[in-house]
C-alpha positions in Angstrom: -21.5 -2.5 1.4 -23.9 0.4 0.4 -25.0 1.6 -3.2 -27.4 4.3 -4.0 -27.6 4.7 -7.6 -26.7 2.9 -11.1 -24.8 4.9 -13.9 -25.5 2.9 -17.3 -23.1 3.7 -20.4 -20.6 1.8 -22.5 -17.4 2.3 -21.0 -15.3 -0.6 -22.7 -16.3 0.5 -26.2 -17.9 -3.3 -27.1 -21.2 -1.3 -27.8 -23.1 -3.3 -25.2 -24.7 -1.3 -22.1 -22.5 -1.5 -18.5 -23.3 -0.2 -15.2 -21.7 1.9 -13.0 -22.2 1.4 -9.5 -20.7 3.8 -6.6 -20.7 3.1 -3.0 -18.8 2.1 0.1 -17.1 -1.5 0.3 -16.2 -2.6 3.5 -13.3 -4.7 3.6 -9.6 -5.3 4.0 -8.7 -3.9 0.6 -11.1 -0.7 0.4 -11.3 -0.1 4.4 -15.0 1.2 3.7 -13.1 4.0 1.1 -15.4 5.1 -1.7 -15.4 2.8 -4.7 -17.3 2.3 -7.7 -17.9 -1.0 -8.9 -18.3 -1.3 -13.0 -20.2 -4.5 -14.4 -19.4 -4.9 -17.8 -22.8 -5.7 -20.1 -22.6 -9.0 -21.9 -25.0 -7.6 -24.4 -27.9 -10.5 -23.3 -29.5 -8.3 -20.4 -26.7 -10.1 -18.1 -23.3 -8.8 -16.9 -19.6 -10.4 -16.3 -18.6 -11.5 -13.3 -16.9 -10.3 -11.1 -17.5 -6.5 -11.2 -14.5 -4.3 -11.7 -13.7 -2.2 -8.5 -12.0 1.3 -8.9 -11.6 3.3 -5.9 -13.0 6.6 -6.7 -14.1 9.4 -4.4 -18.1 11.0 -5.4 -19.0 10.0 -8.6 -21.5 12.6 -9.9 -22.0 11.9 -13.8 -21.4 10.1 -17.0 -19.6 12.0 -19.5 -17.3 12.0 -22.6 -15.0 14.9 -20.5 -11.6 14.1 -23.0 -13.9 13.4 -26.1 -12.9 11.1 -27.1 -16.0 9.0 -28.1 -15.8 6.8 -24.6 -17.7 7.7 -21.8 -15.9 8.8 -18.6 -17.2 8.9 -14.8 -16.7 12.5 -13.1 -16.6 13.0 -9.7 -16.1 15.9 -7.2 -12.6 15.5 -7.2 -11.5 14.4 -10.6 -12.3 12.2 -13.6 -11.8 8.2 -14.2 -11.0 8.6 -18.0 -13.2 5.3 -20.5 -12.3 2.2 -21.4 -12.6 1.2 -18.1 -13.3 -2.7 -17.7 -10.5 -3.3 -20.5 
């Protein structure tokens, strides 16, 4: 597995800070494809286990792109749409 950066925003909507976390997975599901990983904040400083895993090609930024008050992550070749974690 290999991770390079954190993207921090609220993508469930519960007000408490997650974290985005895009990189390569290596295993029998993901066949080392692209995947981001979300960890949902607790609100304490501590996050849910076990991370969400969306496959999801180059993950560039955090933004509301459908404005809809809920961050979104955007990528190269599209855009995972919030409430993700739900």
């Amino acid at each position: 597995e290999q991770n390079s950066y954190f993207l921090p925003a609220d993508f469930d909507g519960d007000g408490h800070v997650d974290v985005a976390r895009p990189g390569t997975r290596v295993t029998p599901n993901f066949q080392g494809r692209t995947v981001v990983e979300l960890l949902m904040g607790n609100g304490d400083l501590t996050f849910a286990a076990p991370p969400h895993v969306y496959r999801f090609d180059d993950i560039d930024e955090v933004a509301d792109m459908d404005l809809d008050g809920i961050p979104d992550l955007v990528g190269l070749y599209g855009v995972m749409l919030g409430s993700l974690g739900e």
